[in-house]
N, C-alpha and C positions, 0 to 999 in steps of 0.2 A: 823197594820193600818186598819181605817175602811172600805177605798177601796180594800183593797185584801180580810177580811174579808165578806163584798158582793159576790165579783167576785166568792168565794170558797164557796162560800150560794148556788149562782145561778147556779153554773157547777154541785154540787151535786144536786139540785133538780130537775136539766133538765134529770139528767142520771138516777136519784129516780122515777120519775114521767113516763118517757118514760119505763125503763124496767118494771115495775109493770104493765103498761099499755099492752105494747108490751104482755109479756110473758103471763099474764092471757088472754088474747085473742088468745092468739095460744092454750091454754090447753081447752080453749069453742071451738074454731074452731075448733079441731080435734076433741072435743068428738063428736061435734053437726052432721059431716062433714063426712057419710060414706065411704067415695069414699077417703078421710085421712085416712084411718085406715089400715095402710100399716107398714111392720117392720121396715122402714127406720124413719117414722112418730111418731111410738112409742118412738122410742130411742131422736127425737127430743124433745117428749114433757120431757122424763127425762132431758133434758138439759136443757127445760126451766124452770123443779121446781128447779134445782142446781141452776141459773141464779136468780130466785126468794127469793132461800136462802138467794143467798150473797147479795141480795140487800134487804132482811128484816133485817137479822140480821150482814153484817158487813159495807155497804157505809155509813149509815149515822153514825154510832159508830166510824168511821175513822175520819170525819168532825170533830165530837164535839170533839172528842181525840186533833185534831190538835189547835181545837177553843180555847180550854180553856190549862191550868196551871197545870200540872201533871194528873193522872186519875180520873174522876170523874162521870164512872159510874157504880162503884161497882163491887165486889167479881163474883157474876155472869158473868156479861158482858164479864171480865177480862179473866175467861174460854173460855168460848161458843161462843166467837167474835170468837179469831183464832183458837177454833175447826171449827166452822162452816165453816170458809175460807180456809182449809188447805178441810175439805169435800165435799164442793161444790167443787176444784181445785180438787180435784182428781175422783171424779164423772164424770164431764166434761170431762176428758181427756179421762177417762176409756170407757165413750159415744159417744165419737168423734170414739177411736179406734175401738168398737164393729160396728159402720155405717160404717166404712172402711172395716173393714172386712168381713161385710155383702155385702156391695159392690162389693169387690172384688169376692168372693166366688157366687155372685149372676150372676154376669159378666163375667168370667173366667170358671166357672163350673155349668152354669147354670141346668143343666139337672141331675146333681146329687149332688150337694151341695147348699142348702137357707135357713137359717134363719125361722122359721116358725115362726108364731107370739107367738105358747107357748114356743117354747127356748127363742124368744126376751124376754117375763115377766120372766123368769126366770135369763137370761142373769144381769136384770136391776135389779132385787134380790139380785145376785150377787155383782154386782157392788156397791150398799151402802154397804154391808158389807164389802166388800173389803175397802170403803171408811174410814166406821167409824172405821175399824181396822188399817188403818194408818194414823187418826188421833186422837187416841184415846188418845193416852199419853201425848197429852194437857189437857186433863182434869185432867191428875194426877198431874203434873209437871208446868200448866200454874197456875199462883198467882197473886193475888194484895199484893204486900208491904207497909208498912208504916215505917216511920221514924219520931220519934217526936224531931224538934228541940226547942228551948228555944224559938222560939216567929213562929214558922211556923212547920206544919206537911205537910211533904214530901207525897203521895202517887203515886205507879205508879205499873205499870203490868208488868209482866215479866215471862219466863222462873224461877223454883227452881229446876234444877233436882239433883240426888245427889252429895255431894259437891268433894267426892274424883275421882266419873268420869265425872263432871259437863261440862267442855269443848270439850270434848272427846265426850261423848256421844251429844251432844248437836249437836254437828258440822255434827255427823254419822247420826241423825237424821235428819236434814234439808238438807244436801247432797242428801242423799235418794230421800227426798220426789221432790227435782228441778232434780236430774238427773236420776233418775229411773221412775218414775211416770211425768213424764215432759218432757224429751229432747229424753229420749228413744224411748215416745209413737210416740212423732212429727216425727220421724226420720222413725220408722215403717209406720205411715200413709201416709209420704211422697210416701216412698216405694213404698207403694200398690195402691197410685192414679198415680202414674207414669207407674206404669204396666197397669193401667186398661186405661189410657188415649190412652198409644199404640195400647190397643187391639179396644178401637172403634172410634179411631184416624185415623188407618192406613188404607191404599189406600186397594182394594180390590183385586186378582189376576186379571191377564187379562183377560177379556174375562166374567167375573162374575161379576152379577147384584141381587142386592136386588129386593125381591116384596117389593110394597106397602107397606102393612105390617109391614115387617119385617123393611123397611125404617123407618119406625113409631116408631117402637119401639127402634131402634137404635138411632133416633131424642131427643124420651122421656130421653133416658138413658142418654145423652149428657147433653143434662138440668139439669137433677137429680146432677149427677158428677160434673157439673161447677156449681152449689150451693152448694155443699158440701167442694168441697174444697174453695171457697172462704170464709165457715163456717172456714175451719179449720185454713187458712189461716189468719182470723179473729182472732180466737185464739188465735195464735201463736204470732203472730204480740202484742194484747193487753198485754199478759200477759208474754213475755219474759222479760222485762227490769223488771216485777217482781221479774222473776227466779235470773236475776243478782243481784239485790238488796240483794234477803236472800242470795246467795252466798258469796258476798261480806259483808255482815253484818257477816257474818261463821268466816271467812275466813282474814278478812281484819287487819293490824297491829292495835297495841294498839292506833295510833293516830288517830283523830277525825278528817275528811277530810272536807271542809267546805261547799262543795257543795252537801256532803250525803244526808244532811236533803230534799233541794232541792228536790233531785235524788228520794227518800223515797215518797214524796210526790206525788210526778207525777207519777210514777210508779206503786204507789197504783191507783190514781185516774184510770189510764187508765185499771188497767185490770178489774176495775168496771166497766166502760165504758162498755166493751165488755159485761155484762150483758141486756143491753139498742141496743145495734145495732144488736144482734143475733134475734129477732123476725123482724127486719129490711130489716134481709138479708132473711127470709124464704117468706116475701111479693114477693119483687121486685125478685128473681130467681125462683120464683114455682108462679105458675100461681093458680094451688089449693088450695093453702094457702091464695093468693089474692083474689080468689074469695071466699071463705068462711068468 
């Protein structure tokens, strides 16, 4: 219908328009923004070229996919859509984890374990490659298909892996990528903001008082940490009824449920979304970020 048609115009361009927006003004802000140029900062701005990814090359390729009548934008696209989404997903996550970990080790060990900012570039090195090596084998195995009927050609995208471990391997690999790179990382990150919440959470002994100072900086870190996890939190939140989607698309009987498509829909939309509200959240909880 043409009214839903609209409605799915204007929700993707409000989320197109604001992350593009959003995200290139955090990568000007930080470079322009001395006083940004912190390890926690760095790993941010990696998150917002992953954020930028998925929102050059896979939200509005989602729309038209849904808009129109089988695939209709080519051999390329058919690749480098869900490499790209399966690379920005595991960049993000790998980004969230390393700011956790930095975190933590900064907070807990401060006096002999930080992050310096040449392991963070190197860290963030890392991490795409780790990225494009697990999502590399969409470029081998992702296809556009054709089918010519007698008065209509069929075209659509899909998964070819090989036919005799086609299911098998197929399922081992989208397993992987939701529960190893996905529910693992959330589970560790939890972990370690729950430790560090305790450590500058908790009451002081009796009788012991912070300087000034030292107040100050336990203030800052407090800030820092309730931005962070509500980033992560952010995450989590947009892109798990993702994780269940490809589980359930693995995983699910041979019959067609009728609420999938539905379920397919919203669940892509929203973990785009989370491209568009992450420059949202580093405004309103960092004050540096706001002012810059």
């Amino acid at each position: 219908p043409v009214w839903e048609a609209g409605v799915k115009i204007a929700s993707y361009m409000v989320i197109i328009v604001m992350a593009l927006i959003g995200n290139l003004l955090v990568l000007v802000t930080v470079a322009r923004t001395r006083r940004l140029h912190t390890t926690t900062n760095f790993y941010i701005v990696n998150l917002a070229v992953s954020d930028l990814l998925v929102t050059l090359m896979c939200t509005w390729v989602h729309l038209v996919d849904d808009l129109t009548e089988g695939w209709v934008l080519g051999a390329f696209f058919c690749k480098f859509n869900t490499f790209a989404q399966v690379l920005a997903l595991v960049s993000s996550i790998l980004t969230l984890t390393l700011i956790a970990c930095d975190r933590f080790f900064g907070i807990m060990f401060a006096m002999r374990a930080h992050l310096t900012e040449r392991r963070a570039r190197t860290f963030i090195l890392l991490i795409w490659i780790c990225s494009v090596g697990a999502s590399a084998p969409l470029l081998v195995y992702r296809r556009q298909e054709v089918r010519v009927w007698a008065n209509h050609t069929e075209i659509w995208c899909d998964d070819a892996w090989p036919r005799d471990t086609h299911s098998t391997a197929r399922q081992l690999y989208y397993t992987f990528i939701s529960l190893v790179l996905y529910f693992v990382p959330i589970a560790v990150m939890s972990i370690a903001y729950s430790v560090i919440i305790c450590k500058l959470w908790s009451r002081l002994p009796p009788g012991e008082q912070l300087s000034a100072t030292a107040h100050s900086q336990v203030q800052l870190k407090r800030k820092v940490v309730k931005m962070l996890i509500i980033l992560l939190s952010s995450f989590a939140f947009c892109w798990f009824p993702f994780q269940v989607n490809i589980l359930y698309a693995e995983h699910r009987p041979n019959k067609q449920s009728q609420w999938y498509g539905q379920f397919q829909y919203a669940s892509t939309l929203l973990a785009y979304a989370n491209s568009a509200i992450n420059p949202i959240i580093y405004t309103c909880f960092n004050d540096s970020f706001r002012k810059g």
